[in-house]
One Martini backbone bead per residue (centre of mass of N, CA, C, O) as a GRO file, in nm:
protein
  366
    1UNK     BB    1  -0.117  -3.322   0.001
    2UNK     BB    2  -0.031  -3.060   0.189
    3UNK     BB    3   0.266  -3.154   0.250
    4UNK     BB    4   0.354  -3.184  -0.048
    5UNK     BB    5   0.302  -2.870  -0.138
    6UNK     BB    6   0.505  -2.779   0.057
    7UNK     BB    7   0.757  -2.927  -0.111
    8UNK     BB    8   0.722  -2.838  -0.355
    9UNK     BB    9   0.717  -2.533  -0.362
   10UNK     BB   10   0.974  -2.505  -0.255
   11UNK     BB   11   1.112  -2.650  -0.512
   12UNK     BB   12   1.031  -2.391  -0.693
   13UNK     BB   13   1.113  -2.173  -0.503
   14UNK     BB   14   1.446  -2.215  -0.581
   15UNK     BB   15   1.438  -2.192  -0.866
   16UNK     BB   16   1.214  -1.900  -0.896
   17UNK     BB   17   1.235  -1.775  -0.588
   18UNK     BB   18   1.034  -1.538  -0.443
   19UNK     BB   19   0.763  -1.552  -0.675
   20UNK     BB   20   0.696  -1.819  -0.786
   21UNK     BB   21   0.406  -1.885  -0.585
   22UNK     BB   22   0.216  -1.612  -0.684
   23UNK     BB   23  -0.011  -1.759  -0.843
   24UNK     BB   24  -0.345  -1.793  -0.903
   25UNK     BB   25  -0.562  -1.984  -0.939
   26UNK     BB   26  -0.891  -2.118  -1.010
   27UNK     BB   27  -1.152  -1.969  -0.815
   28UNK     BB   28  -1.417  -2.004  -0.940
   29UNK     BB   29  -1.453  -2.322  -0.908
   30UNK     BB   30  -1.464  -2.296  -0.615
   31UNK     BB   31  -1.557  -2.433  -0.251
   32UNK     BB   32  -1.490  -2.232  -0.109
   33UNK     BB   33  -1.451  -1.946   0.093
   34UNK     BB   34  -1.477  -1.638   0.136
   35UNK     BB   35  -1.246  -1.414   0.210
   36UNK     BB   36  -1.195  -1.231   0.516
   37UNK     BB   37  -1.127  -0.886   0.584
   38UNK     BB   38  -0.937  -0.576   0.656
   39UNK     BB   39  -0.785  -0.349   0.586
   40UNK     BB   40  -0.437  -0.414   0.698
   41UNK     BB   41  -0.504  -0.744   0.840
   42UNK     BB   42  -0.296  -0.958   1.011
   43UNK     BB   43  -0.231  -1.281   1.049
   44UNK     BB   44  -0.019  -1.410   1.329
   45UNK     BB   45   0.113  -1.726   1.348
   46UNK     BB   46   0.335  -1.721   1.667
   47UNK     BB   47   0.511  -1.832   1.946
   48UNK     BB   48   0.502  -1.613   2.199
   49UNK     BB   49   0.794  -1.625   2.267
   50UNK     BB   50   0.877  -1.526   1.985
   51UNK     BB   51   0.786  -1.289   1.970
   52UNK     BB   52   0.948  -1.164   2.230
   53UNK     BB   53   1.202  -1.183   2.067
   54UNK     BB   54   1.349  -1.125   1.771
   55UNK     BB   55   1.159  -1.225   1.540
   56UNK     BB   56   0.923  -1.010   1.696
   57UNK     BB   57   1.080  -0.782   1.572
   58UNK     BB   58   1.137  -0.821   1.283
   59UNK     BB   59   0.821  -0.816   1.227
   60UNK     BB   60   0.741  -0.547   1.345
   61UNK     BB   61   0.955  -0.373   1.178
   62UNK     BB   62   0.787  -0.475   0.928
   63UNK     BB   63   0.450  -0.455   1.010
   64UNK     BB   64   0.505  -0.174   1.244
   65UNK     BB   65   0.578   0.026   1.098
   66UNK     BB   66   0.557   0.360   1.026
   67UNK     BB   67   0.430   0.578   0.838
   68UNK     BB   68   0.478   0.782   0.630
   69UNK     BB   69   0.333   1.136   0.679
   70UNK     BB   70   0.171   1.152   0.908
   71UNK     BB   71   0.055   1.326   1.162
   72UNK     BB   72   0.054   1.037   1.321
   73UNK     BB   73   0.100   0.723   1.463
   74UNK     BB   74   0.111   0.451   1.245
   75UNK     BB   75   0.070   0.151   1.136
   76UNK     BB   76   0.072  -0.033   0.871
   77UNK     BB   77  -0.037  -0.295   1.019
   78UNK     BB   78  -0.300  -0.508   1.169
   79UNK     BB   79  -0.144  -0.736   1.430
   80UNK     BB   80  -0.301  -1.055   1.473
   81UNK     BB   81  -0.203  -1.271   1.755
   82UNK     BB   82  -0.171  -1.593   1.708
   83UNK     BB   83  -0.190  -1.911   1.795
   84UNK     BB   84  -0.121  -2.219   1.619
   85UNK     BB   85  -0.382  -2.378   1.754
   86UNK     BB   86  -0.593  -2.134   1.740
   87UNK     BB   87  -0.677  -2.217   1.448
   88UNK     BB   88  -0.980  -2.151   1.320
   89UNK     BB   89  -1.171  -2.156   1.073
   90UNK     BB   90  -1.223  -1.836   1.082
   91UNK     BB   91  -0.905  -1.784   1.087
   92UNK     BB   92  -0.875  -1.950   0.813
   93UNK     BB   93  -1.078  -1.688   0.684
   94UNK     BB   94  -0.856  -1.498   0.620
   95UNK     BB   95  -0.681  -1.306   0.394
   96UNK     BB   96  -0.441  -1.272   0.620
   97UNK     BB   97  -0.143  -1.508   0.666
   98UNK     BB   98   0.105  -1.556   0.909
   99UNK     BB   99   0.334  -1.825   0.927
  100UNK     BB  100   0.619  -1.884   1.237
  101UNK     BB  101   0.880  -2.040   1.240
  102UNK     BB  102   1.142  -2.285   1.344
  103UNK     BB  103   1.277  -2.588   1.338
  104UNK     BB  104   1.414  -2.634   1.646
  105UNK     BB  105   1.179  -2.586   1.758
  106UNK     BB  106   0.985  -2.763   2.057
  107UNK     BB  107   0.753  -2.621   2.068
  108UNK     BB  108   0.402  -2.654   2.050
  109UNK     BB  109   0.352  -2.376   1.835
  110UNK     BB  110   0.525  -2.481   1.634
  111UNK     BB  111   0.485  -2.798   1.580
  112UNK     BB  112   0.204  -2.675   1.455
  113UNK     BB  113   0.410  -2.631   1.184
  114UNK     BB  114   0.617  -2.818   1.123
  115UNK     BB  115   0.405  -3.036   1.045
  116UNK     BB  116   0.368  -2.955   0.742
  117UNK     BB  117   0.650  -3.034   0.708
  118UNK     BB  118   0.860  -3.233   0.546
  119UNK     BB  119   1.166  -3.369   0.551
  120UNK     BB  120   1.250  -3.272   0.252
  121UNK     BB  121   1.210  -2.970   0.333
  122UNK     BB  122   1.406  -2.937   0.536
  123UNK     BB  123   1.640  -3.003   0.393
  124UNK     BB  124   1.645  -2.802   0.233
  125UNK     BB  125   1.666  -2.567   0.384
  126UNK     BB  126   1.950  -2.702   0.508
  127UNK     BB  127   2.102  -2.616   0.226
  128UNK     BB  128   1.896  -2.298   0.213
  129UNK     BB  129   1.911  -2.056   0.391
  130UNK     BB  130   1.724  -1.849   0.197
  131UNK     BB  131   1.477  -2.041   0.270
  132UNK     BB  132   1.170  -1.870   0.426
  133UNK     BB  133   0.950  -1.863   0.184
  134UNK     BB  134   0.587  -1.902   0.123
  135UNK     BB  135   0.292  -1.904  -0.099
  136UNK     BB  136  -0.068  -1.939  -0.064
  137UNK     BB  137  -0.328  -1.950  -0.266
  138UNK     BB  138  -0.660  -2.020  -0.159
  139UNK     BB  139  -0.613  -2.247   0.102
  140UNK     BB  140  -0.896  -2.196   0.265
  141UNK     BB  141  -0.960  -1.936   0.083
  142UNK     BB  142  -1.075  -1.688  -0.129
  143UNK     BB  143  -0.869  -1.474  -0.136
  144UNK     BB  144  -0.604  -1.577  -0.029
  145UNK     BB  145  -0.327  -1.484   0.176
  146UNK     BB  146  -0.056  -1.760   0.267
  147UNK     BB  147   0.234  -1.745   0.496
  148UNK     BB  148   0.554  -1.870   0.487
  149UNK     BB  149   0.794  -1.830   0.767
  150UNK     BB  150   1.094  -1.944   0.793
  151UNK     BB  151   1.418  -2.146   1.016
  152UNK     BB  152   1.605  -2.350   1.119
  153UNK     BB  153   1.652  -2.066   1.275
  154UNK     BB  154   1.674  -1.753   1.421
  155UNK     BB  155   1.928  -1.623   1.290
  156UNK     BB  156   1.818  -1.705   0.977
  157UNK     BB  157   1.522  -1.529   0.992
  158UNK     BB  158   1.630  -1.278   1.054
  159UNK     BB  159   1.823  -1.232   0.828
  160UNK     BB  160   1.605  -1.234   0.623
  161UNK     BB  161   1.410  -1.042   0.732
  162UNK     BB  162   1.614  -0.800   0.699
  163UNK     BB  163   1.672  -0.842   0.387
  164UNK     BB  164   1.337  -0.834   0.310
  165UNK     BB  165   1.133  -0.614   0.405
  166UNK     BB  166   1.026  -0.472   0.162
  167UNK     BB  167   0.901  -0.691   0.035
  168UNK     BB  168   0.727  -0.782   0.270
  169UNK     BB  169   0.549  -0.510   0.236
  170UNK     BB  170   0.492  -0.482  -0.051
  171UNK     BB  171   0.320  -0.738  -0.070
  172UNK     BB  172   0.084  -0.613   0.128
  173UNK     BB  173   0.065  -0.334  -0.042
  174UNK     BB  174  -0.043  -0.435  -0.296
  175UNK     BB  175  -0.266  -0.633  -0.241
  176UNK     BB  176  -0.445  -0.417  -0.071
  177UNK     BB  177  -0.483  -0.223  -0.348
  178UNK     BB  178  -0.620  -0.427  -0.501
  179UNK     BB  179  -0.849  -0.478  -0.313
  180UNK     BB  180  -0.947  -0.175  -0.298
  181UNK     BB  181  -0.976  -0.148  -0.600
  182UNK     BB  182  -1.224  -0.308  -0.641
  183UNK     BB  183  -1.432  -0.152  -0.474
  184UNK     BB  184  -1.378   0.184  -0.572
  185UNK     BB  185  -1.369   0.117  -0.904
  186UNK     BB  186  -1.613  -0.011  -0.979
  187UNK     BB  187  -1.708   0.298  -1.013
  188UNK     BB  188  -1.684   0.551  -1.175
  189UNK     BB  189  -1.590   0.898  -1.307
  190UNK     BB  190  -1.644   1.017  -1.645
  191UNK     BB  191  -1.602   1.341  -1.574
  192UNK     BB  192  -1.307   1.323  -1.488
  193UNK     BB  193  -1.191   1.135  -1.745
  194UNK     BB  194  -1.279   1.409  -1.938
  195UNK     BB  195  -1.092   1.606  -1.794
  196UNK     BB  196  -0.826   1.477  -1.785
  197UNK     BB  197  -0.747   1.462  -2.076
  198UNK     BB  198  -0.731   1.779  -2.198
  199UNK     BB  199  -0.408   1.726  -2.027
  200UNK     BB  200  -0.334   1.409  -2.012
  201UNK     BB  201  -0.518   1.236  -1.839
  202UNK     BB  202  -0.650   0.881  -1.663
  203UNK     BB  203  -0.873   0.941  -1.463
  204UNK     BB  204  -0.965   0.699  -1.187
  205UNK     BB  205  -1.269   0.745  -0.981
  206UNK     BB  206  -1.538   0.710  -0.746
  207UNK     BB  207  -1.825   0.830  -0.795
  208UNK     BB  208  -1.808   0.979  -0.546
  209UNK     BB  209  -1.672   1.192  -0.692
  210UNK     BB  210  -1.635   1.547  -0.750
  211UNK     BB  211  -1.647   1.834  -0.896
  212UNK     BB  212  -1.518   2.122  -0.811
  213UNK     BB  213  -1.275   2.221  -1.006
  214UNK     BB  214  -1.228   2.341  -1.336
  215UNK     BB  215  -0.933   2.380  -1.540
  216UNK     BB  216  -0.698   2.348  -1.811
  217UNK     BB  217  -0.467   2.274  -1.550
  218UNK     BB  218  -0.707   2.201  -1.321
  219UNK     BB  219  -0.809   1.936  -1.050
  220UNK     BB  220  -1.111   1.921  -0.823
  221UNK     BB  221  -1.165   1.646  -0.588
  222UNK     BB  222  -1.504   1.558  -0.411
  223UNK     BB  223  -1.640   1.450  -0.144
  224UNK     BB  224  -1.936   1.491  -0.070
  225UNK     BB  225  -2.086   1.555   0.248
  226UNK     BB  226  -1.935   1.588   0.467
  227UNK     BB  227  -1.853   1.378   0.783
  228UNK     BB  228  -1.755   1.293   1.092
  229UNK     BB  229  -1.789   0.958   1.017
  230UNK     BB  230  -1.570   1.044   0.775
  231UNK     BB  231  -1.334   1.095   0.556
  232UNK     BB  232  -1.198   1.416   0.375
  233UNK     BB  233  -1.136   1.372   0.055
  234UNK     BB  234  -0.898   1.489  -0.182
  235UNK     BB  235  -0.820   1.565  -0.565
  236UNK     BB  236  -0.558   1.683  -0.748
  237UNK     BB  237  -0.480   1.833  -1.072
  238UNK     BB  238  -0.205   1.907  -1.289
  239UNK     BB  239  -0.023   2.070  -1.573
  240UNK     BB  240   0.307   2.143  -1.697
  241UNK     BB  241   0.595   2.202  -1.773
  242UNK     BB  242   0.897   2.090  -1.881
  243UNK     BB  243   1.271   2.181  -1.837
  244UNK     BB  244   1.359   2.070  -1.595
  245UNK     BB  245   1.559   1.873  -1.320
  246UNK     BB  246   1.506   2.092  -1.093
  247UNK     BB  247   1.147   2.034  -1.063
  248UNK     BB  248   1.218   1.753  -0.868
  249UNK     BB  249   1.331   1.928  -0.629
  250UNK     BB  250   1.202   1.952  -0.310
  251UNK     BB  251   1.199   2.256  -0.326
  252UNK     BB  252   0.998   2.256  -0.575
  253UNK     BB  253   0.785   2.084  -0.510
  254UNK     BB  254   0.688   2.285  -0.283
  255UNK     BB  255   0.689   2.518  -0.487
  256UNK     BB  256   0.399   2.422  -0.658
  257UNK     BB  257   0.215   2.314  -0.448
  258UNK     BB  258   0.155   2.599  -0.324
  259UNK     BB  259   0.122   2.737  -0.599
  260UNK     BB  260  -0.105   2.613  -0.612
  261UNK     BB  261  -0.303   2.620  -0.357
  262UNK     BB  262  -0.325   2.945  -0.354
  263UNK     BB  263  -0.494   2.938  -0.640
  264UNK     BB  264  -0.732   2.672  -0.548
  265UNK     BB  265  -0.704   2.615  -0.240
  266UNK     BB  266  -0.948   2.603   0.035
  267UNK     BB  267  -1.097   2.589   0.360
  268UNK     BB  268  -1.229   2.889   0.283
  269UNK     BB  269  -1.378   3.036  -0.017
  270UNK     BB  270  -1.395   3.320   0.159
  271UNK     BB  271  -1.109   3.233   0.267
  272UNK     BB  272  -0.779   3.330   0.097
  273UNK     BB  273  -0.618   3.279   0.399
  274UNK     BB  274  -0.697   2.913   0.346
  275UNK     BB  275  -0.467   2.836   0.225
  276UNK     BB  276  -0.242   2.541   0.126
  277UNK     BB  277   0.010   2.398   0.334
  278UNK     BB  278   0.325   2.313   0.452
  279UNK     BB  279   0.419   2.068   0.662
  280UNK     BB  280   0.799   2.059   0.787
  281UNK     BB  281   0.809   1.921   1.081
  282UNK     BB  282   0.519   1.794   1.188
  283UNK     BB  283   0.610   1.650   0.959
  284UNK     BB  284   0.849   1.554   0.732
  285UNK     BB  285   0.865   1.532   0.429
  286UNK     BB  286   0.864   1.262   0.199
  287UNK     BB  287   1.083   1.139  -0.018
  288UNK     BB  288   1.052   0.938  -0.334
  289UNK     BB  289   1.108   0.781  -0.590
  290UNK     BB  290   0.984   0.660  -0.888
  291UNK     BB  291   0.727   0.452  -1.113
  292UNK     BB  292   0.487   0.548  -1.338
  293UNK     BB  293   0.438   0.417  -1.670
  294UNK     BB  294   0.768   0.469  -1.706
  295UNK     BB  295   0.781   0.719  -1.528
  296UNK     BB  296   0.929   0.957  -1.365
  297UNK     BB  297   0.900   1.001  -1.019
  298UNK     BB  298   0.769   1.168  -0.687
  299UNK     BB  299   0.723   1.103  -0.391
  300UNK     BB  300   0.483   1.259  -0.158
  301UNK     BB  301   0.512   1.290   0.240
  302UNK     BB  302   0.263   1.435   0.465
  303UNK     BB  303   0.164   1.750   0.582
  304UNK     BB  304  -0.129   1.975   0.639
  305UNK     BB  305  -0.250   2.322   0.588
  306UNK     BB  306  -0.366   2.630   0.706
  307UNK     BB  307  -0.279   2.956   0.695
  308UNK     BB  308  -0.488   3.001   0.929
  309UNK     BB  309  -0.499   2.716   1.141
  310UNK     BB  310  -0.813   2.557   1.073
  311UNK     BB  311  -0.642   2.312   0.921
  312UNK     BB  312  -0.566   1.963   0.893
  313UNK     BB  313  -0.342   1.708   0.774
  314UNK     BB  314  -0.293   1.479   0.494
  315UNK     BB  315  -0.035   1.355   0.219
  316UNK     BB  316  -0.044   1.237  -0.130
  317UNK     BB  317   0.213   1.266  -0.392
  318UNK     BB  318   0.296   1.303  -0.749
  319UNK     BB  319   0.563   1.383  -0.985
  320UNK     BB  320   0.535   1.377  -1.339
  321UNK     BB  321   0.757   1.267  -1.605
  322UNK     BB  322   0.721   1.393  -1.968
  323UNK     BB  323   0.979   1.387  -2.157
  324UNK     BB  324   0.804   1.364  -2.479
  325UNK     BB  325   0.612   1.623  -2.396
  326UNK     BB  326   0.669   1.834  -2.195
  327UNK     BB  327   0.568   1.737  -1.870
  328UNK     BB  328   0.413   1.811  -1.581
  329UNK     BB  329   0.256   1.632  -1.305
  330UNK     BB  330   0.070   1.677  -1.038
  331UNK     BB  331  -0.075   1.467  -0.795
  332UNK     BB  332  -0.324   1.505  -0.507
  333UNK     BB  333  -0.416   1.353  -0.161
  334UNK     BB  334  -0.634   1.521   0.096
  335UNK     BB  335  -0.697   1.446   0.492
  336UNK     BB  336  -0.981   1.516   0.657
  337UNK     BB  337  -0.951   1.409   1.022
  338UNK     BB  338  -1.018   1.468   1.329
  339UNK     BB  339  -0.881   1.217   1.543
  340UNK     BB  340  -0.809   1.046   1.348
  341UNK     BB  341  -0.728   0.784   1.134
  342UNK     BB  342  -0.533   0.794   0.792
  343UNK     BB  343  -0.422   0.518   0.659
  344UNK     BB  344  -0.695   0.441   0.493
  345UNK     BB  345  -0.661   0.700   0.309
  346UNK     BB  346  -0.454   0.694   0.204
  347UNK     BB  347  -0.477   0.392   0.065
  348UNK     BB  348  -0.693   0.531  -0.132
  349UNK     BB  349  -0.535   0.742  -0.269
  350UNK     BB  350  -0.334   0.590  -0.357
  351UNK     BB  351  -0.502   0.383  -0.560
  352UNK     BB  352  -0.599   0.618  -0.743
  353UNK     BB  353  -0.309   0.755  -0.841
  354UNK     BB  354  -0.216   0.458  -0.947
  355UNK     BB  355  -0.477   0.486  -1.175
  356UNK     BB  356  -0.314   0.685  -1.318
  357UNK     BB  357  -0.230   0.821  -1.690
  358UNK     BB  358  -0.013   0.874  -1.940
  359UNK     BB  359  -0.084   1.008  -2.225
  360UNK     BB  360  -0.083   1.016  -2.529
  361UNK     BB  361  -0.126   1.229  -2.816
  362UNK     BB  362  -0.358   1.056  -2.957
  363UNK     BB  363  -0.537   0.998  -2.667
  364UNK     BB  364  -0.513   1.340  -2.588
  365UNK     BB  365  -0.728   1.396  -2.881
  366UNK     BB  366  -0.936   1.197  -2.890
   0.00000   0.00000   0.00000
């Protein structure tokens, strides 16, 4: 019974953590249907009171925080709060679903989620108040992840969530981009693949992205004929030495990406005072250390312009230290889309720039 799977689910995760019981099933053998949803949206059922309360801001801020470095303000995903008695079939094949209750709540949307936990399951949770989350995927559809999130009471649940935020964001950050991976990236570009080894990098790109400018240590992608209903996105690639640690920092690696950008990208290539700058104030460029395949590297988030104030928009880009081959990479994609929403095109370049891999010598000479 699922009442059981509930009760067991938590006794395996106080055992193995917060990640215990990510592992998908065996779902290509599933007779139930496949999940649907758009990238990004999250259905949330929880007690409308509830929602209104402390628990509804410590969720709000966990998953409507402002995406960092966007030239407008965007929430990180789009939360569909639904009653949880009104979970119907259709809302229950939703990819991304999170149920929150508390224990103690006595009121009819909360206990009907209360009642999924047996007496055994609460008792648990009543002895180790750190006990907040499970996961079950592919719980009602394929490719489904359903969260629920407890506690005892509203003081222990927002404690949990106040400090689990990242993870709890992280998590549906990682599933996102898996999901879109697997649809944007399913079809490669081979020839941007064959050019980016050239100087040691394993690019990875859509089948739509073209090459527009190719030279030895630097690559310009974008997607061929921009239109009004979609945003226009390019993704470019550098290599460059690396001699110092002192390349990693803010203000080196801002004059390096306009370094590239004074001499290679223009918004309009007939005028050389068109090319790419940061834009410093609104936003203010975002940097965060960073890990990409064992590499350190550098996130930077923010907007970007046209030298000439012709054009402008968001951009996302990592600058990868390869110690031992003594390289500096900076790759970076960026979106033009006017008085559009970016976060789902940030989304994409993150997608993109994240299944890119610095090559071994042996790789890159191959």
């Amino acid at each position: 019974m699922r009442m059981n799977r509930i009760l067991l689910v938590m006794m395996i995760m106080a055992m193995m953590g917060f990640w215990g019981c990510s592992e998908d099933g065996d779902s290509k053998n599933s007779t139930k249907p496949k999940a649907r949803g758009a990238i990004g949206e999250i259905i949330l059922a929880i007690d409308s009171t509830k929602w209104e309360g402390p628990v509804g801001q410590a969720l709000k801020d966990i998953f409507q925080e402002e995406v960092s470095g966007l030239i407008r303000d965007e929430s990180m995903f789009d939360i569909r709060k639904v009653d949880p008695r009104g979970m119907t079939r259709i809302l229950r094949m939703a990819t991304n679903i999170i149920y929150v209750t508390t224990f103690d709540d006595k009121k009819a949307a909360s206990q009907n989620i209360n009642a999924l936990f047996t007496k055994e399951a609460k008792e648990k949770a009543a002895q180790d108040p750190s006990l907040y989350i499970l996961r079950n995927a592919d719980e009602f559809a394929v490719g489904q992840e359903v969260v629920y999130l407890f506690g005892n009471n509203e003081e222990e649940l927002v404690e949990n969530l106040k400090a689990n935020k990242s993870r709890l964001q992280n998590l549906f950050q990682v599933r996102e981009r898996g999901r879109l991976e697997k649809v944007i990236l399913n079809r490669k570009n081979s020839a941007a693949k064959v050019a980016g080894e050239e100087f040691g990098l394993s690019i990875n790109v859509p089948a739509s992205y073209q090459i527009a400018k190719a030279e030895n240590n630097f690559l310009w992608l974008r997607q061929p004929t921009p239109r009004s209903d979609r945003p226009d996105i390019s993704l470019f690639f550098y290599e460059t030495n690396y001699v110092s640690e002192e390349q990693t920092f803010p203000q080196a690696v801002l004059e390096l990406r306009e370094k590239i950008t004074r001499q290679h990208i223009f918004g309009n290539p007939t005028n050389r005072n068109s090319y790419l700058v940061t834009e410093r104030v609104d936003p203010t460029p975002v940097f965060s250390n960073f890990k990409i395949n064992d590499n350190f590297a550098v996130e930077i988030r923010g907007g970007w312009k046209t030298n000439n104030l012709s054009m402008g928009g968001s951009f996302l880009a990592y600058l990868i230290v390869d110690d031992k081959k003594g390289k500096l990479y900076y790759m970076e994609g960026f979106v033009y889309y006017p008085n559009e929403a970016h976060r789902e095109s940030i989304r994409e370049i993150e997608t993109i720039l994240l299944a890119t891999e610095v090559l071994q010598d042996q790789e890159a000479s191959s």
